[in-house]
Backbone as numpy.savetxt, mean C-alpha at the origin, in Angstrom:
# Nx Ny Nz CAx CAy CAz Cx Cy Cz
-5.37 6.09 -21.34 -6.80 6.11 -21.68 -7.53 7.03 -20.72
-8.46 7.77 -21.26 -8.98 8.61 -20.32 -9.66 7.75 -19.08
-10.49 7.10 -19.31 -11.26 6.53 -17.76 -10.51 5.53 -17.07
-8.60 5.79 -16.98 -8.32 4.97 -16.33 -8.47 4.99 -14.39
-8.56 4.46 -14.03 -8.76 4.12 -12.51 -8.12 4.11 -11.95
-7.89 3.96 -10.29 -6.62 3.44 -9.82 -7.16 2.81 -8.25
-6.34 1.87 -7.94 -6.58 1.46 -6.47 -6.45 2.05 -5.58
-6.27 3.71 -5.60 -6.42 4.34 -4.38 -7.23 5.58 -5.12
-8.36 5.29 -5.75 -8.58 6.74 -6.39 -9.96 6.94 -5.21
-10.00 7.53 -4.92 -11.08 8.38 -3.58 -12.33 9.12 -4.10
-13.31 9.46 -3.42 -14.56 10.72 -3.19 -13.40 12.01 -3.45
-14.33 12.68 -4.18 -13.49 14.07 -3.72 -14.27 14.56 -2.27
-13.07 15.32 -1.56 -13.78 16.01 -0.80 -13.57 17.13 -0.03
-14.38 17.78 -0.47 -13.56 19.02 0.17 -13.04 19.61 1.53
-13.32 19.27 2.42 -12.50 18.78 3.38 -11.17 18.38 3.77
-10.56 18.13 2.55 -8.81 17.79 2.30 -8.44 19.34 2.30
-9.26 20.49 2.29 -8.44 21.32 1.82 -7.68 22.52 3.15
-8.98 21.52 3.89 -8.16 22.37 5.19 -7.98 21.48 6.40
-7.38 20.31 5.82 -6.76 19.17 6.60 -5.49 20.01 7.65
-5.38 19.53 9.03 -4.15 19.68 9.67 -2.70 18.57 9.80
-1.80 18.69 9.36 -0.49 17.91 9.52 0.50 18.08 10.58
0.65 16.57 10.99 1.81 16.42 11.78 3.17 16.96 11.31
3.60 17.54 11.08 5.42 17.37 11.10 6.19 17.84 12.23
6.90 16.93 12.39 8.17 17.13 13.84 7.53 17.10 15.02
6.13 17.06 15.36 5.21 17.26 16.46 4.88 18.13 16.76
4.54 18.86 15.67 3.82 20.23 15.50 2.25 19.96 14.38
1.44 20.67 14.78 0.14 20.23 14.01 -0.02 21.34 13.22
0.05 21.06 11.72 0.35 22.66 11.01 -1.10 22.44 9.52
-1.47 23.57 9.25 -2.04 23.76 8.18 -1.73 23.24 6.77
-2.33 22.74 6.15 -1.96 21.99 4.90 -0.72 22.88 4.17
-1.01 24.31 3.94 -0.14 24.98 3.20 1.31 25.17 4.07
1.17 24.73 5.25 2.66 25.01 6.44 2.87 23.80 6.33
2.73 22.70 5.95 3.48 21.24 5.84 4.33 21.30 5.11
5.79 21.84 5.16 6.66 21.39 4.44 8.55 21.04 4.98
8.76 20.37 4.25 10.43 19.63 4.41 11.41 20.48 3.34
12.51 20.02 4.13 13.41 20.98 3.72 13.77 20.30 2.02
14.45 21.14 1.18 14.86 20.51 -0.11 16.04 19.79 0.43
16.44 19.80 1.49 17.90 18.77 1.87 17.52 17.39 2.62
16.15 17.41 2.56 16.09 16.39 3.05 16.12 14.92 2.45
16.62 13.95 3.41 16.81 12.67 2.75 16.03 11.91 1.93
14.63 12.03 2.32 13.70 11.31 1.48 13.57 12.15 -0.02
13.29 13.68 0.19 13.26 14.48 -1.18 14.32 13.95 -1.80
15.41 14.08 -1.45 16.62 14.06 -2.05 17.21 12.56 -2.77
16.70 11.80 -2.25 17.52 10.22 -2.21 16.36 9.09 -2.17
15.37 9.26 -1.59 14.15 8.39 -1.41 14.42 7.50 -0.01
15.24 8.12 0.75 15.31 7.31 2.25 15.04 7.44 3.48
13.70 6.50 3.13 13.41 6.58 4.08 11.88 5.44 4.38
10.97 5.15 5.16 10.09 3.99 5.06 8.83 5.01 5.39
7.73 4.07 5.01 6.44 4.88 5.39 5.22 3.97 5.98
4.34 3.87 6.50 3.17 3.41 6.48 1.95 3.98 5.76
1.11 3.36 5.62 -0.27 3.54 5.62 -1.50 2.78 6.70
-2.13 3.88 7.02 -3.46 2.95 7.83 -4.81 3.53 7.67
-5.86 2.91 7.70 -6.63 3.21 7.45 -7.61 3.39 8.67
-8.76 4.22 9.17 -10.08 4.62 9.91 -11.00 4.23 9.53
-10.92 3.32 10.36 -13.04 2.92 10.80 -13.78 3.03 12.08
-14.67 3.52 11.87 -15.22 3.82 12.59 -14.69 3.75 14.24
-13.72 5.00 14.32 -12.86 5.92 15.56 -11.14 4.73 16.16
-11.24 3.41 15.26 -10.41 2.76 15.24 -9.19 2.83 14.02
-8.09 2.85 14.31 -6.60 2.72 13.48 -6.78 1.01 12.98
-6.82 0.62 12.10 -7.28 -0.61 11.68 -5.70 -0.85 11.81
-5.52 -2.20 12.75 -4.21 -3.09 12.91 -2.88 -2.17 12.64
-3.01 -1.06 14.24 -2.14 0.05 14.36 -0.79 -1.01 15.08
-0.88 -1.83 15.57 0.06 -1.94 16.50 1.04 -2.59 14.93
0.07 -3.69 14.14 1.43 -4.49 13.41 1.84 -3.64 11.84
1.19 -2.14 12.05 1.54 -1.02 10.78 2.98 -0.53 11.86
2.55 -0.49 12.85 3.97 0.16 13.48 4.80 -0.87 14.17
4.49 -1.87 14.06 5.86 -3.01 14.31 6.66 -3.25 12.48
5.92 -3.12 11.98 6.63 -3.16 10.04 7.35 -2.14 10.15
6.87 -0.63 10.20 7.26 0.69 10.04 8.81 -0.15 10.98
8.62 -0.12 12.28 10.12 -0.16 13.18 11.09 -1.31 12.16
10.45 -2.27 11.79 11.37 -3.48 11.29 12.00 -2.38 10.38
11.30 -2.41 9.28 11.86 -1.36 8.38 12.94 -0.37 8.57
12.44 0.57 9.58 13.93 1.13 10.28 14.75 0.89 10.38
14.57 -0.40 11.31 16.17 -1.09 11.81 17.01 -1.84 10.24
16.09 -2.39 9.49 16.52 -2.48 8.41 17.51 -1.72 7.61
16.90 -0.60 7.35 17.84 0.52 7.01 18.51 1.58 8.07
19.14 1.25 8.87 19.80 1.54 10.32 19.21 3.08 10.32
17.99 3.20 10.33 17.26 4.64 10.88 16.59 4.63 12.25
16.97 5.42 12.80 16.35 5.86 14.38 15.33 6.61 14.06
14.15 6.33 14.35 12.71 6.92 14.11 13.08 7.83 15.18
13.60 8.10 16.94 13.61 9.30 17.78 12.76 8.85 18.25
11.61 7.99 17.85 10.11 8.04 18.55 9.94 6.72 19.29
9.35 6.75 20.59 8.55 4.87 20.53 7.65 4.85 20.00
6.97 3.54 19.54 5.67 3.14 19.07 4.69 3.97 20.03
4.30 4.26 21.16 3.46 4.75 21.59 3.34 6.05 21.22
4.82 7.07 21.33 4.94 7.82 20.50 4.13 8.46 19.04
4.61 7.62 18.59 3.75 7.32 16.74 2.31 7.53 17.52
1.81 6.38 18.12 0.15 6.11 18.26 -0.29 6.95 18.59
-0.04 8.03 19.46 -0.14 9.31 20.28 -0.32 10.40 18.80
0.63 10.54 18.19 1.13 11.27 17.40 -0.60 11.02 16.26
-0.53 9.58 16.14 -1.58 9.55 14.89 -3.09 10.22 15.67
-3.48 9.61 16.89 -4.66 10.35 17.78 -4.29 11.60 17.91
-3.63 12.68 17.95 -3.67 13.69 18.07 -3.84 14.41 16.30
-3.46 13.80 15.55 -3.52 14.60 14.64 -5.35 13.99 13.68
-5.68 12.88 14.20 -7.02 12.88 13.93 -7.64 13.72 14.59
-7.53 13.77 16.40 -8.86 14.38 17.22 -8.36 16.34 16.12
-7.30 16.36 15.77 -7.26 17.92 15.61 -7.86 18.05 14.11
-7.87 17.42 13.14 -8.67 16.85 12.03 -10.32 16.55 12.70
-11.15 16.62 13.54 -12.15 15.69 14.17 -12.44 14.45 12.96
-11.52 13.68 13.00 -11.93 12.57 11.92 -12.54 11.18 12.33
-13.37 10.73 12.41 -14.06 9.54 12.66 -13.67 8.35 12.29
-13.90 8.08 10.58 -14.17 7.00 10.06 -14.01 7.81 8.39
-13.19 6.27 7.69 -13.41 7.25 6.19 -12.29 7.80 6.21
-11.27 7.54 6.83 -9.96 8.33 7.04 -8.74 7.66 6.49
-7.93 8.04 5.96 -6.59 7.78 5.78 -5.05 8.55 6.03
-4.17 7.77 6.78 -3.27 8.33 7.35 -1.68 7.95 6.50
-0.73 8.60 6.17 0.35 8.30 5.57 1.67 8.91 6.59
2.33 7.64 7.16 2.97 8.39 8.04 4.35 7.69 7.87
5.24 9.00 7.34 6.73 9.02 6.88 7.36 9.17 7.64
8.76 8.53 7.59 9.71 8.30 8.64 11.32 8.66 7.25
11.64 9.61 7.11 12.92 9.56 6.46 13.90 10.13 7.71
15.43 9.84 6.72 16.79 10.49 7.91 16.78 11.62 8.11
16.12 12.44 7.78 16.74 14.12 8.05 17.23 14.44 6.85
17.52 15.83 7.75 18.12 16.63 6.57 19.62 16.74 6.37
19.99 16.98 5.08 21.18 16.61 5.19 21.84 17.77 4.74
23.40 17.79 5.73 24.05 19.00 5.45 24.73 19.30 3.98
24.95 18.58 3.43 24.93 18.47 2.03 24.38 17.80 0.63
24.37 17.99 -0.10 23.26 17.76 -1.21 23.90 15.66 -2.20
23.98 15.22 -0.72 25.03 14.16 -1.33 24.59 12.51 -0.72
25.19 11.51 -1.53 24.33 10.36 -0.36 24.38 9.76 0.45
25.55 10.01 1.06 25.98 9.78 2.15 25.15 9.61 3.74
24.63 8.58 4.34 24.05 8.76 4.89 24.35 9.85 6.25
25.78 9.91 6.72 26.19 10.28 7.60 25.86 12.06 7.54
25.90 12.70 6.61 25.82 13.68 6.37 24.23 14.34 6.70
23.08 13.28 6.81 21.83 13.41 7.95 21.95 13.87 9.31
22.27 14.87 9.63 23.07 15.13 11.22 21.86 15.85 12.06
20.98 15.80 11.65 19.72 16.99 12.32 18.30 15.64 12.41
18.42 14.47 12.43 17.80 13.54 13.26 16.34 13.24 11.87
15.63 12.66 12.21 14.84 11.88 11.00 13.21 13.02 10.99
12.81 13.04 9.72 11.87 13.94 9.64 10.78 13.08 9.67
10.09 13.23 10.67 8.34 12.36 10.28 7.34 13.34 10.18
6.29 13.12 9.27 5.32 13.43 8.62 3.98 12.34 8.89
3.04 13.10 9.14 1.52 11.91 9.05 1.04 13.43 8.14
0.35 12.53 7.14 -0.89 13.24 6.28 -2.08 12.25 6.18
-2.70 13.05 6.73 -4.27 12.47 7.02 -5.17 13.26 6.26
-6.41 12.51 5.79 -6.84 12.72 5.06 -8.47 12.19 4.61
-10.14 12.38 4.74 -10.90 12.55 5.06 -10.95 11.65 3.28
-10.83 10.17 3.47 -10.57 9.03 2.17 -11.43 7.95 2.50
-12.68 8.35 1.38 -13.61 7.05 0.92 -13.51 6.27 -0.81
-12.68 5.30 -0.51 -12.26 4.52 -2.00 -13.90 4.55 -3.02
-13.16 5.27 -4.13 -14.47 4.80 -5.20 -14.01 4.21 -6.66
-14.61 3.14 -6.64 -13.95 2.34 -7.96 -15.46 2.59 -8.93
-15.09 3.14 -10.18 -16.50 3.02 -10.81 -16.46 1.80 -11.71
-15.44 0.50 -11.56 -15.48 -0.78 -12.38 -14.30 -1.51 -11.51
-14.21 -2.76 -12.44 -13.09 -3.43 -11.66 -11.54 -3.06 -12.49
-11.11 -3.25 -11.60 -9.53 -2.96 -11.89 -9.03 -3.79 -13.36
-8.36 -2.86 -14.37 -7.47 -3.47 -15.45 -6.23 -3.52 -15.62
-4.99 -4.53 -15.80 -3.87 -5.10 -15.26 -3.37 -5.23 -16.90
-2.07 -4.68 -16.72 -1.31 -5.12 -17.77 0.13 -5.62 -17.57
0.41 -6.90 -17.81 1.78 -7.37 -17.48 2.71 -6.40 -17.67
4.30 -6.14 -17.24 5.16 -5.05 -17.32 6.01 -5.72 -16.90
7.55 -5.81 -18.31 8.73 -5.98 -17.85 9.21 -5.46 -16.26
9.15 -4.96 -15.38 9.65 -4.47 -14.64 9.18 -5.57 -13.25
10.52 -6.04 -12.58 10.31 -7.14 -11.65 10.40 -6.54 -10.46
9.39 -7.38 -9.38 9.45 -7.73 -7.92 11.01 -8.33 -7.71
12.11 -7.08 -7.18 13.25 -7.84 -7.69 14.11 -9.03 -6.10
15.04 -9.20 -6.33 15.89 -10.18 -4.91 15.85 -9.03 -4.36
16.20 -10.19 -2.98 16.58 -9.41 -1.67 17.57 -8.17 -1.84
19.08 -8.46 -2.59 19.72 -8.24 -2.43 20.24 -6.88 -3.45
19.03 -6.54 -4.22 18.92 -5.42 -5.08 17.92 -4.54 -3.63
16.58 -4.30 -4.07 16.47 -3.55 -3.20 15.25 -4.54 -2.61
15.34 -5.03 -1.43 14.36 -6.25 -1.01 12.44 -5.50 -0.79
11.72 -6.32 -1.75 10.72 -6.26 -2.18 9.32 -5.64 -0.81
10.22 -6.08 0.18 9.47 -6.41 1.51 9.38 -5.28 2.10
10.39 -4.60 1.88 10.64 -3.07 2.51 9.89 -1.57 1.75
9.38 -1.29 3.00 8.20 -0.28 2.56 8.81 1.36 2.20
9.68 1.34 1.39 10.74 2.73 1.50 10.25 3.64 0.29
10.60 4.74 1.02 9.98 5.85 -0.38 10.62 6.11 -2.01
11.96 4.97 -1.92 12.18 4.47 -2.99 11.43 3.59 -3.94
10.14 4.40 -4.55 9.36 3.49 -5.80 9.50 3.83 -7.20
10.53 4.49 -7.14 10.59 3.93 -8.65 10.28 2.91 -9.48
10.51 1.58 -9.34 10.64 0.64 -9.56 9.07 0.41 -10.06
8.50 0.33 -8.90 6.86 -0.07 -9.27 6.01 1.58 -9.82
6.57 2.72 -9.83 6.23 3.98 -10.41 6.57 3.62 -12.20
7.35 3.17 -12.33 7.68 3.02 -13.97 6.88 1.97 -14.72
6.58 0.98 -13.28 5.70 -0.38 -13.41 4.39 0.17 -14.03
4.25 1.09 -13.11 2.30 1.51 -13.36 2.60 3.01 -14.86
3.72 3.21 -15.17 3.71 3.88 -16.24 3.60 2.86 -17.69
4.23 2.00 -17.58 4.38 1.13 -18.63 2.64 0.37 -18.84
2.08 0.14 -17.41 0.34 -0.50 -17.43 0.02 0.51 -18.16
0.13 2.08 -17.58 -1.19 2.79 -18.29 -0.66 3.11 -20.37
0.60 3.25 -20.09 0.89 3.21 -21.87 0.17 2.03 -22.56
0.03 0.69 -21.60 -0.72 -0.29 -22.73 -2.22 -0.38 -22.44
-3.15 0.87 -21.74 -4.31 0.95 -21.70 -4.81 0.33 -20.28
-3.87 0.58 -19.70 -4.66 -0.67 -18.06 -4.55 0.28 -17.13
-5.03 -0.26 -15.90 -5.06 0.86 -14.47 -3.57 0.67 -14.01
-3.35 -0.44 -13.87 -2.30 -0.78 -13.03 -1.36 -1.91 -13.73
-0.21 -2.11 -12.71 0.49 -2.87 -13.38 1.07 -4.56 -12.65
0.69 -5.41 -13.62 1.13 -6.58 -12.93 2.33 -7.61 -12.76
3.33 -6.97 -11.82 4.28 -7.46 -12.03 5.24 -9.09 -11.85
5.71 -9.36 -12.07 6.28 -10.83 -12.05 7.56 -10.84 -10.71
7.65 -12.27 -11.18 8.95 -12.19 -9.77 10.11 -12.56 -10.63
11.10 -12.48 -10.39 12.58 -13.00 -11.12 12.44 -14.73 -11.72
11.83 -15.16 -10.96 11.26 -16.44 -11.93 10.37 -16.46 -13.06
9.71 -15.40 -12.70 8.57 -14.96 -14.09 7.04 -15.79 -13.14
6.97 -15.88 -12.34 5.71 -16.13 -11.72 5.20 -14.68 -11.29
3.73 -15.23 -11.18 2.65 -13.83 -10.88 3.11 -13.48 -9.81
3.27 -12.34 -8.79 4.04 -11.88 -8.06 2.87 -10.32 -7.51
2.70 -9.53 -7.92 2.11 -7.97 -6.82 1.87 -7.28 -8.52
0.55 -6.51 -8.06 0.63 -5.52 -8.96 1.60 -3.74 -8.39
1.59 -2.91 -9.29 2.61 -1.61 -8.72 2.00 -1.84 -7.45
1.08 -1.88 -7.04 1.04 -1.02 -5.36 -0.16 -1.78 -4.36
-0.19 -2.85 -5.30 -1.23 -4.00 -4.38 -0.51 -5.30 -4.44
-1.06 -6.02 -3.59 -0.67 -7.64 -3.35 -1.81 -8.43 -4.32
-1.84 -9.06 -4.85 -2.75 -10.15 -5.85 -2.63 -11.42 -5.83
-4.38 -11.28 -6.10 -4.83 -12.45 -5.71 -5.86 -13.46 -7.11
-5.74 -14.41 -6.96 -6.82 -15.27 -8.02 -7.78 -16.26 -7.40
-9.06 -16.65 -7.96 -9.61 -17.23 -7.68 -9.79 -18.22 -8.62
-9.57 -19.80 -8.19 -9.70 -20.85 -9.14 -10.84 -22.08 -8.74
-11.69 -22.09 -8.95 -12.58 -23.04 -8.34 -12.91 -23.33 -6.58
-13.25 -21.64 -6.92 -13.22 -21.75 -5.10 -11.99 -22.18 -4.27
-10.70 -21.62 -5.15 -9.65 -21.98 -4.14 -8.85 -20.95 -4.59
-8.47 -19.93 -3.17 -7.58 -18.75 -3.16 -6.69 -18.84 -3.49
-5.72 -17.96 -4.24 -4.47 -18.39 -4.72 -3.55 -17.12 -4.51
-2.43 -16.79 -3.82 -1.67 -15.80 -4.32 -0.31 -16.22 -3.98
0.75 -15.36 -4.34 2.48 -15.82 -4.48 2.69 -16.32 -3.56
3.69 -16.66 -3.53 4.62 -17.42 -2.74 5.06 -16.68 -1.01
5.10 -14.92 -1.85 5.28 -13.89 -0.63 6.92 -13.63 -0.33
7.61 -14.81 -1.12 9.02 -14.22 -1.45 9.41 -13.24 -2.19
8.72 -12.19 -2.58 8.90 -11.33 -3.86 8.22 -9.90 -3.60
7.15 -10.25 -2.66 6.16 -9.00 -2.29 5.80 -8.63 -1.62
5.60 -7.04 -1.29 5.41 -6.98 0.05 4.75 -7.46 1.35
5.40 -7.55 2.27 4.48 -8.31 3.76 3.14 -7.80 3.97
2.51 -7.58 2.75 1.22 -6.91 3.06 -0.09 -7.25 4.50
-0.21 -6.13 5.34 -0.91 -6.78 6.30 -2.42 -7.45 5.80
-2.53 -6.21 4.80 -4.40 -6.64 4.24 -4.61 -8.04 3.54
-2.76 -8.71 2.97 -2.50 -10.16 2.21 -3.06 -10.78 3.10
-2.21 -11.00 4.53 -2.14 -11.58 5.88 -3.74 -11.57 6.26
-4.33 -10.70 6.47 -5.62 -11.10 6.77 -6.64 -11.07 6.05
-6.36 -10.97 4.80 -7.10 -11.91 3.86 -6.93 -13.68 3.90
-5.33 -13.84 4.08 -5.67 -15.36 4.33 -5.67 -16.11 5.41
-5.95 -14.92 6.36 -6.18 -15.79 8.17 -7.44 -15.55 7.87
-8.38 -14.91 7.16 -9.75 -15.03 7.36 -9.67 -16.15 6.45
-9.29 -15.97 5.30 -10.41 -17.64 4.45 -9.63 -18.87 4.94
-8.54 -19.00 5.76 -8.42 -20.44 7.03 -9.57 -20.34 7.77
-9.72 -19.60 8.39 -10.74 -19.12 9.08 -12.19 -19.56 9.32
-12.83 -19.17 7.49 -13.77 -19.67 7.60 -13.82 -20.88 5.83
-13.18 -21.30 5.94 -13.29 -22.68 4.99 -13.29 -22.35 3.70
-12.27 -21.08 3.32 -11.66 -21.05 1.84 -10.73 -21.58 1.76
-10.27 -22.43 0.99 -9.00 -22.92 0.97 -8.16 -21.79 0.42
-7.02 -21.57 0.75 -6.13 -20.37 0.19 -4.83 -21.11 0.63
-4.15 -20.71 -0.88 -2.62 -21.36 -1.03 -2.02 -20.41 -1.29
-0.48 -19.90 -0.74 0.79 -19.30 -1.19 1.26 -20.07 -1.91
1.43 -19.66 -3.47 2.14 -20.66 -4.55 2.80 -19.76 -5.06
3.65 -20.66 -6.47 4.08 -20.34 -7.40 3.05 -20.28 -8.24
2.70 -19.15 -9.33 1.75 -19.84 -10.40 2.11 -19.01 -12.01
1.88 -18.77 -13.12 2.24 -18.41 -14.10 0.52 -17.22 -14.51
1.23 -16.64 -15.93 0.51 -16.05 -15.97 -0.68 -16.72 -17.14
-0.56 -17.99 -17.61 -1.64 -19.06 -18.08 -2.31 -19.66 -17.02
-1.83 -20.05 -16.02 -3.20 -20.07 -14.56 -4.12 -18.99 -14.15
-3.21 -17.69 -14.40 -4.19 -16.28 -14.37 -4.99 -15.99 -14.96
-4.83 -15.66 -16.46 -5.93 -15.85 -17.42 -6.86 -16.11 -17.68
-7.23 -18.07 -16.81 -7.91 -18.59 -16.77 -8.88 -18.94 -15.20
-8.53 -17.98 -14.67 -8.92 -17.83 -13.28 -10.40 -16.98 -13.23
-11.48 -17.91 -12.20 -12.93 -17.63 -12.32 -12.65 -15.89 -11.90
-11.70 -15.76 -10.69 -11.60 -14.35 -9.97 -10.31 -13.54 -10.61
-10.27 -13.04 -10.01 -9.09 -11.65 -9.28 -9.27 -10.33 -8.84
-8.55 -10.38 -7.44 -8.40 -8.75 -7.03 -7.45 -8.61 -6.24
-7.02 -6.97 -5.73 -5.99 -6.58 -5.09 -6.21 -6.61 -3.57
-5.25 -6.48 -2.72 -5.33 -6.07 -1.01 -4.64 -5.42 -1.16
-5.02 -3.88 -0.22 -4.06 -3.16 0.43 -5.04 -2.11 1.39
-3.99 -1.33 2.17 -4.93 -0.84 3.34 -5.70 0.03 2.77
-5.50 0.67 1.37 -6.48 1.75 1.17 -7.72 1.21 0.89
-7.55 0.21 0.19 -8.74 -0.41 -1.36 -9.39 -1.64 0.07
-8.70 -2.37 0.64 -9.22 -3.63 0.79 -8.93 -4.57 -0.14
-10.20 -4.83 -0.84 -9.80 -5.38 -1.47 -10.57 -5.68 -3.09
-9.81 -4.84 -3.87 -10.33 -4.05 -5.08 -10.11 -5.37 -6.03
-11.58 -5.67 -7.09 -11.83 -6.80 -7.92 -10.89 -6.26 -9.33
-10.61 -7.44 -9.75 -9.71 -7.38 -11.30 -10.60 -7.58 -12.30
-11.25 -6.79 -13.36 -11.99 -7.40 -14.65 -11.34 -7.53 -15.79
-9.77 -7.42 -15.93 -9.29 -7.94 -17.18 -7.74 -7.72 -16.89
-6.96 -8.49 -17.12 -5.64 -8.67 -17.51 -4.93 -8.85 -18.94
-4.32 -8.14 -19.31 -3.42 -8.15 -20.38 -4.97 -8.49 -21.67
-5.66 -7.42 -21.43 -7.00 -7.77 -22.54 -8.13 -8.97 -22.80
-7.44 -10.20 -21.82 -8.66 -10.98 -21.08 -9.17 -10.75 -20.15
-10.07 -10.51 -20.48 -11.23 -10.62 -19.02 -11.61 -11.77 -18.42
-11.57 -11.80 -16.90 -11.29 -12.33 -16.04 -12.61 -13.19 -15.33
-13.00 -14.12 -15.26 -14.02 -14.58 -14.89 -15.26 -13.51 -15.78
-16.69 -13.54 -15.29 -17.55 -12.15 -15.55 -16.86 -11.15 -16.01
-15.43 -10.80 -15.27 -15.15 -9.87 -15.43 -15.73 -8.64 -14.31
-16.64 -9.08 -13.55 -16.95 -8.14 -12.40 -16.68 -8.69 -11.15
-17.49 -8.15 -10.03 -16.73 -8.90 -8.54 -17.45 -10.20 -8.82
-16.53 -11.12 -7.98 -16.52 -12.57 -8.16 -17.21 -12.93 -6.99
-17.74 -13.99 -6.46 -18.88 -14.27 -5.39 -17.78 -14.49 -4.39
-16.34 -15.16 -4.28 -15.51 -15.44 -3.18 -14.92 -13.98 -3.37
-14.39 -13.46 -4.04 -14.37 -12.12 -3.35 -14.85 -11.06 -2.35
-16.24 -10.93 -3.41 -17.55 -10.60 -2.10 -17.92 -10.58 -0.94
-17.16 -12.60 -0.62 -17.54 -13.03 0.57 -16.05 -12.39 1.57
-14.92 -12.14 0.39 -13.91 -12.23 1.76 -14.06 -10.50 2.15
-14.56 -9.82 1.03 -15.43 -8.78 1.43 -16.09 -8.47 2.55
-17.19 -9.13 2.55 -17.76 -9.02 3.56 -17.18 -9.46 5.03
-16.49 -10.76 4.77 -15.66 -11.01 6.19 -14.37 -9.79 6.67
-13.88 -8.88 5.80 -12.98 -8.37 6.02 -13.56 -6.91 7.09
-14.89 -6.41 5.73 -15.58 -5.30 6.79 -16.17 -5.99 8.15
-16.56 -7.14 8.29 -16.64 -7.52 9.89 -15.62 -7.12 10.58
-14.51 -8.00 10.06 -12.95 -7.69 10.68 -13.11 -6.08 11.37
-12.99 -5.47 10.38 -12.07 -4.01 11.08 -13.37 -3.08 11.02
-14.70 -3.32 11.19 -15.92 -2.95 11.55 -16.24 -1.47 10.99
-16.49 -1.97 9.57 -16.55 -1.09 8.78 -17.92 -0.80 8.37
């Protein structure tokens, strides 16, 4: 559909166009940012990434984006080369050379290298792991609330490719959000292997039922940090909020819904699978965890 939306759709601005990039620890011109065609992530999708977001001259919850990023690593037995201070260094230098304030967004890739042959072998990575930060001068603009269309395609087990892990392998939820927009929606809402509500492609989700927060279980979807402090704030301040199981007939009928993630925050749902969702616009406990969230990271 033409006016579809998306949870990371931005201001234009022109200013992206002569953004500076990190690669290898070199600060290079947008058009000099590039990786080799042998490299692991081009080639294979291996490798993990972060996202973080700028407010006002602060990395919003830099230390536990780069304690995930490391888990992740060790997960998939990759040597980042770098320490965490490293990284942190790495992200302040490539803002102060950007002069970026606030309004900022940073994407910072960690794949194996390049590999001496065109094959998948991990061993064949012999020239050490390529990192990338692309930063980028990003103010979220939603001109409505987000539309969700259920999609065969699951939040799958651990033991396929575990849900939790932030790797540049997305296919999975890329085919997710192809199948939403073929049935007219922004995004896509996927299930867990039980068939409970579970993450949309590229956000964590949430419902609102009589003033009581609701989202998965968290066995299925990613460790989202923006999930996490969405529900240390409404403990916090006297929302009740539950990690459940729930179906997609509790959804339906839910006063709220919206997404978390570091770009959006936390972007409102006005219709699922062609019901509309409470109003259908932002919901008043949304609003509020809204507003508690820009306190949070002093926006």
């Amino acid at each position: 559909m033409a006016d579809n939306v998306s949870t990371h759709l931005a201001e234009e601005d022109a200013r992206n166009e002569a953004i500076l990039i990190w690669v290898n620890g070199k600060i290079v011109p947008k058009a000099q940012a590039m990786v080799s065609v042998y490299d692991s992530g081009f080639m294979l999708g291996d490798g993990v990434w972060e996202g973080l977001r700028l407010y006002n001259g602060n990395w919003s919850f830099v230390d536990e984006h780069l304690d995930r990023l490391f888990e992740a690593a060790k997960a998939i037995d990759l040597d980042i080369g770098m320490s965490k201070a490293d990284l942190t260094q790495a992200l302040l230098d490539t803002q102060a050379a950007n002069q970026m304030v606030s309004n900022a967004h940073a994407r910072l890739m960690v794949t194996r290298g390049v590999k001496t042959r065109p094959f998948q072998h991990p061993k064949l990575s012999q020239r050490g792991p390529t990192v990338v930060i692309i930063m980028e001068h990003s103010r979220p603009k939603l001109p409505r609330p987000i539309r969700l269309a259920t999609v065969p395609h699951l939040r799958g087990l651990p033991m396929t490719q575990d849900p939790k892990l932030n790797s540049h392998s997305k296919l999975n939820c890329i085919l997710a959000c192809i199948a939403a927009e073929k049935a007219g929606a922004d995004e896509a809402l996927m299930l867990d292997v039980h068939g409970f509500v579970n993450t949309t492609n590229a956000c964590n989700f949430f419902i609102v039922k009589k003033g009581q927060v609701w989202t998965s279980t968290g066995d299925y979807c990613m460790n989202g940090i923006t999930r996490q402090k969405v529900i240390d704030l409404c403990k916090a301040n006297g929302i009740a909020v539950f990690e459940r199981n729930f179906s997609l007939v509790e959804t339906y009928s839910a006063d709220e819904a919206f997404l978390t993630g570091t770009f959006g925050a936390q972007t409102p749902v006005g219709e699922i699978d062609g019901r509309v969702i409470g109003s259908g616009q932002l919901g008043p406990v949304t609003e509020r965890i809204r507003g508690l969230y820009k306190e949070l990271v002093g926006a």
